[in-house]
N, C-alpha and C positions, 0 to 999 in steps of 0.2 A: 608262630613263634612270638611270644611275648617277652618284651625288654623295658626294662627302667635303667636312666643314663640321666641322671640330674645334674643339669649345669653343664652337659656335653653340648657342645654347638655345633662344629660339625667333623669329620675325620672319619676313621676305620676305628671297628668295635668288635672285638673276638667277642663268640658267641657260642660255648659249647652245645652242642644238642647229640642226640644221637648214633649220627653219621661222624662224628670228628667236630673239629673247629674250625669252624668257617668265619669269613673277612667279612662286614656287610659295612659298605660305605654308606654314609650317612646326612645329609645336609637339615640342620634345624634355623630355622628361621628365629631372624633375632628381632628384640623389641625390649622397650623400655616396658617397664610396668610407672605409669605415672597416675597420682594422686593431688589433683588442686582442692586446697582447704580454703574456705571461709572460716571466721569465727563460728557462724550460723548457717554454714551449709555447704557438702559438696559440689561444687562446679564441674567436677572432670573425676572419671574413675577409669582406666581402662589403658591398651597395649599403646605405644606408640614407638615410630622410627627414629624419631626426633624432638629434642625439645630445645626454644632456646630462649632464654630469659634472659633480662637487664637486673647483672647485677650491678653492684655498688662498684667494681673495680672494672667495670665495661661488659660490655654482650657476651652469654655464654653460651655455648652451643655441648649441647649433650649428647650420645650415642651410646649405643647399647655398648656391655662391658669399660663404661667411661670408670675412671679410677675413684674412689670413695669420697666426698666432695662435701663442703658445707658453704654457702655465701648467703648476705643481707643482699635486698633484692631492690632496689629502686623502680620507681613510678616508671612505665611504659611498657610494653606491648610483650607478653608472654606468650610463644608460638607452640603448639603442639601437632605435632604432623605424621599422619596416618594414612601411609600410603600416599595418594594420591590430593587427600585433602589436608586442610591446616585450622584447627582452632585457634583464634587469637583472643587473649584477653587481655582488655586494658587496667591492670594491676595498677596501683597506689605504694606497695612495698610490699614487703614482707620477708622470709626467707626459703630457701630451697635445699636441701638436702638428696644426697643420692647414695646409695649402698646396696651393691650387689646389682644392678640393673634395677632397684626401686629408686623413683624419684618422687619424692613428698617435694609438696610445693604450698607452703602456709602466706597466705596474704590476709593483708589490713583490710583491703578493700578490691573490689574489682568494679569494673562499667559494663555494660552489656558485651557478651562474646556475638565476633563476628566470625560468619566462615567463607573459605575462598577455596 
């Protein structure tokens, strides 16, 4: 049985087939889809659980289904966290945007990423 359910996370999904309509409970694993720009190069492409970046009105912390978002990002330490690991980058500014569980993340500048 094959099914498309875009943007269902998780719940009960009626499913006609043959036999009747059947209940098939469902769990989808959630995640950011996150994007770090340079002016000159992608730094980061890929799913995450978490992000949390320094904006200009204090530390934000992000999570899947987070509500439509725009902030200026000030200098210090942008975390991305995947599972079990965390990318950090030491950013300079810039800004960050999120819609829909995408989070674009456009900086000035970055320092070498560390991971922990």
């Amino acid at each position: 049985m094959i099914f498309s359910a875009p943007r269902l996370r998780s719940g009960t999904l009626k499913v006609w087939c043959l036999s009747g309509v059947e209940d098939i409970r469902i769990k989808i694993i959630m995640s950011l889809h996150v994007e770090i720009l340079t002016p000159s190069q992608a730094l980061f492409k890929g799913d995450a659980d978490e992000v949390v970046a320094p904006s200009v009105n204090g530390e934000v912390g992000l999570l899947p289904q987070h509500t439509e978002y725009l902030t200026l990002l000030q200098a210090g330490a942008l975390s991305v966290r995947q599972a079990d690991q965390t990318k950090t980058f030491d950013i300079t500014g810039g800004l960050l945007t999120v819609a829909q569980d995408y989070v674009t993340v456009l900086v000035d500048g970055v320092l070498l990423p560390s991971t922990s």
